[in-house]
KEKE-3310 file (N, C-alpha, C; in steps of 0.2 Angstrom, whole numbers, plus 5000, padded with zeros to 4 digits):
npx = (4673:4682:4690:4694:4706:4709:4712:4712:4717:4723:4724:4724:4731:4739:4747:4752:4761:4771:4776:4784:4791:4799:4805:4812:4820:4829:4835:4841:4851:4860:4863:4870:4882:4886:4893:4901:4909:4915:4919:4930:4938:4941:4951:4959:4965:4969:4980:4987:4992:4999:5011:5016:5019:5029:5038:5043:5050:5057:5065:5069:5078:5088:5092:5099:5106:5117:5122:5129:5145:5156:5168:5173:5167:5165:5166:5170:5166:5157:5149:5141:5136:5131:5121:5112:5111:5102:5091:5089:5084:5073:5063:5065:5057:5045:5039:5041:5031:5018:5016:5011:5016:5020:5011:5008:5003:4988:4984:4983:4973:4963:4962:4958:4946:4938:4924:4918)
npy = (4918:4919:4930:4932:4928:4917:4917:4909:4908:4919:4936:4952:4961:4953:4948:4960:4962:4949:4953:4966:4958:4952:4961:4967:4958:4956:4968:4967:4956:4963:4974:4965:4960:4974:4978:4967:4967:4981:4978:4969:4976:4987:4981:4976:4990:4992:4982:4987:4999:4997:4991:5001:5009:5001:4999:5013:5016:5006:5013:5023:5016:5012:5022:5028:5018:5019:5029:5028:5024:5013:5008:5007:4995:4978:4967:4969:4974:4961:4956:4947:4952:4963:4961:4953:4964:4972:4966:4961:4975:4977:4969:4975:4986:4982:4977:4990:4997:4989:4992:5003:5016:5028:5028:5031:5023:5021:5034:5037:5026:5035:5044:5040:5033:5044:5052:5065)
npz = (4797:4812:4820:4833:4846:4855:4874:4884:4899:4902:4902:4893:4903:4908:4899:4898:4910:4909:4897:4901:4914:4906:4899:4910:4915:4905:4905:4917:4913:4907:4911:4921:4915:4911:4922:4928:4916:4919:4932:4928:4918:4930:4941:4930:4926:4940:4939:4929:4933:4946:4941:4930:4942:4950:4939:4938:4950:4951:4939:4948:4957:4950:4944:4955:4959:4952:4954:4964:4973:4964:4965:4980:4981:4990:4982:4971:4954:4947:4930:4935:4949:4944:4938:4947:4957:4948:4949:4962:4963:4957:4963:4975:4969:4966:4979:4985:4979:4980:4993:4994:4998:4988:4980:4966:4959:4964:4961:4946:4945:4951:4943:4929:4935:4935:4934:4922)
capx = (4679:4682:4698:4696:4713:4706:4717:4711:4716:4728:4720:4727:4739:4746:4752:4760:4767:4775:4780:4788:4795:4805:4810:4816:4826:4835:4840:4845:4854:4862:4868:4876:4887:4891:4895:4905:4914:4918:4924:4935:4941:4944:4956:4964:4969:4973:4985:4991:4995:5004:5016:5021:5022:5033:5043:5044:5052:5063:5069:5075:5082:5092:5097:5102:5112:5120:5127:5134:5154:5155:5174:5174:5163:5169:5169:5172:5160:5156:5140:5135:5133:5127:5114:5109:5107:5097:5086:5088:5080:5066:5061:5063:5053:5038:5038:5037:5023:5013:5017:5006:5018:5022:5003:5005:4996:4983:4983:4982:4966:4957:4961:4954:4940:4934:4917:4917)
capy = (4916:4921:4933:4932:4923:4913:4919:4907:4908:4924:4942:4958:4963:4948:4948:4966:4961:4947:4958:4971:4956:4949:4965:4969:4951:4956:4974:4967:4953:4968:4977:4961:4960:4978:4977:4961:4970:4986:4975:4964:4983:4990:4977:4976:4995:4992:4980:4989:5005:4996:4988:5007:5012:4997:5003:5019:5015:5002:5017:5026:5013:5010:5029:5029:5013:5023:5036:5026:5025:5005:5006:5004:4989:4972:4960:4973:4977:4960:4957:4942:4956:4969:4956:4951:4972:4972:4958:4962:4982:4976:4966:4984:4992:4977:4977:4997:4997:4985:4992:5010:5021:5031:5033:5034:5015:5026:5043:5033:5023:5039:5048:5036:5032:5051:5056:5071)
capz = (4801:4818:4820:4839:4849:4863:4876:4889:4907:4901:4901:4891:4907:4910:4894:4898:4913:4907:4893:4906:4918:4900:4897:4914:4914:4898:4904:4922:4912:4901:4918:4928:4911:4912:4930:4926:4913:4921:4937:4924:4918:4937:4940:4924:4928:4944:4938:4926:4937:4949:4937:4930:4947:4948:4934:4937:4957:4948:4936:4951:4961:4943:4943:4962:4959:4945:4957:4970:4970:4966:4968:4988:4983:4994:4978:4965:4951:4941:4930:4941:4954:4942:4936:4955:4959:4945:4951:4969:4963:4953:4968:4981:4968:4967:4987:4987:4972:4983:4999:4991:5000:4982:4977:4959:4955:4966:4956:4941:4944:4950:4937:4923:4934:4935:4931:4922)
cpx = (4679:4690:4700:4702:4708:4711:4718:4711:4721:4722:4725:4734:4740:4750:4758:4763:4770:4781:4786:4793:4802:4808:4815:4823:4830:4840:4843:4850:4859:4865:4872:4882:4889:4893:4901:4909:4919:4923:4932:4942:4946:4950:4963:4969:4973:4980:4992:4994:4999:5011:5020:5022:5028:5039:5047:5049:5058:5067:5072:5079:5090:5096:5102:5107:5118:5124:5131:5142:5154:5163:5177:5168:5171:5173:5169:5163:5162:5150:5139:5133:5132:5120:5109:5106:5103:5089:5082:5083:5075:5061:5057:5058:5044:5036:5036:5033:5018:5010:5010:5008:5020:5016:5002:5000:4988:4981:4981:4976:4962:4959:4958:4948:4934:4928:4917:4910)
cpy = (4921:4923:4933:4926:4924:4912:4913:4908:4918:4931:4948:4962:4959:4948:4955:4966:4955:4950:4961:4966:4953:4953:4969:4964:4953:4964:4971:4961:4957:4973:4973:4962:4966:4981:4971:4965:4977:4984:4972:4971:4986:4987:4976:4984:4995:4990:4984:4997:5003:4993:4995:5008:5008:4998:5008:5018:5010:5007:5021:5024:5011:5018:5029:5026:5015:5027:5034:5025:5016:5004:5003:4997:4983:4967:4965:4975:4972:4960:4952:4948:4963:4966:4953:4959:4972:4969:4960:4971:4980:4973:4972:4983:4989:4978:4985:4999:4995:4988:5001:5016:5026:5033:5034:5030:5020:5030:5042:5030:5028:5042:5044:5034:5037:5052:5063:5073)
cpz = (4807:4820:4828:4840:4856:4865:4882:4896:4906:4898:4898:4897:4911:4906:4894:4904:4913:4903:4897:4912:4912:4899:4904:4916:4910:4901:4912:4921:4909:4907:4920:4922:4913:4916:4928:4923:4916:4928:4932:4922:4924:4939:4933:4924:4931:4943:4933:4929:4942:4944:4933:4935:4947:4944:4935:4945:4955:4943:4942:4957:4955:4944:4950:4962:4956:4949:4960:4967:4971:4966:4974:4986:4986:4988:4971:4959:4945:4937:4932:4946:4951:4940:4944:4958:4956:4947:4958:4969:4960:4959:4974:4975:4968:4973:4988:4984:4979:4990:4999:4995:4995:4980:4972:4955:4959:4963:4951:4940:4947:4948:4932:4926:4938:4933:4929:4919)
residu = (UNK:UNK:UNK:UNK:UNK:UNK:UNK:UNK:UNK:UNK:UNK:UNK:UNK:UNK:UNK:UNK:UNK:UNK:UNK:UNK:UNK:UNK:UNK:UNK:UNK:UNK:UNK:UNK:UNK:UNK:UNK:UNK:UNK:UNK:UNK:UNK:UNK:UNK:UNK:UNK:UNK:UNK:UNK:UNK:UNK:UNK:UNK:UNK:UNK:UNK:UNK:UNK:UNK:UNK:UNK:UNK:UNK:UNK:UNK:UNK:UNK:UNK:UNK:UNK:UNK:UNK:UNK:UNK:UNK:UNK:UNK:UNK:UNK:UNK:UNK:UNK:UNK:UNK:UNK:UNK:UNK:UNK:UNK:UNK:UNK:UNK:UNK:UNK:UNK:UNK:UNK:UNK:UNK:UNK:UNK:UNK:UNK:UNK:UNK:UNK:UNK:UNK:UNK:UNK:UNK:UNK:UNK:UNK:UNK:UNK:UNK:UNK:UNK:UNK:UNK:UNK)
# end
């Protein structure tokens, strides 16, 4: 018997740079995913660092509102109009999150995507 493989038109290094073209496909498919991922990641911080900042700019519009004297208020002090301050300061704090005068959604995404 005859243990040769008739290769045909195919010679020994075509077969290894097909080889090395399959395995560069799979590791450059294995990158775009983990490019993909890390973008899907970067954004998801961002998001989630503006929304503490967000929080945290809503806690001292909460605190501030707290200090005010609401006795000299015009229509008194009911909860429709404790529930609209509310509303109305959540609102500041999203406008001054977004606005990136506070820096902390900033500080926060480079610090977690530090190299050390």
């Amino acid at each position: 018997m005859n243990n040769d493989i008739n290769l045909g038109a195919f010679s020994p290094s075509m077969l290894k740079i097909n080889l090395n073209e399959a395995k560069d496909s799979a590791i450059e498919k294995k990158l775009s995913h983990i490019k993909e991922q890390n973008s899907k990641f970067n954004e998801s911080l961002k998001k989630a660092a503006m929304e503490l900042e967000t929080l945290h700019i809503n806690g001292l519009l909460k605190e501030l509102r707290s200090a005010e004297n609401s006795e000299d208020d015009l229509f008194g002090n009911s909860l429709a109009q404790e529930f609209y301050k509310g509303m109305l300061d959540e609102e500041y704090a999203r406008i001054m999150a977004e606005s990136s005068r506070f820096g902390l959604a900033k500080m926060v995404v480079e610090f977690n995507q530090r190299k050390d």
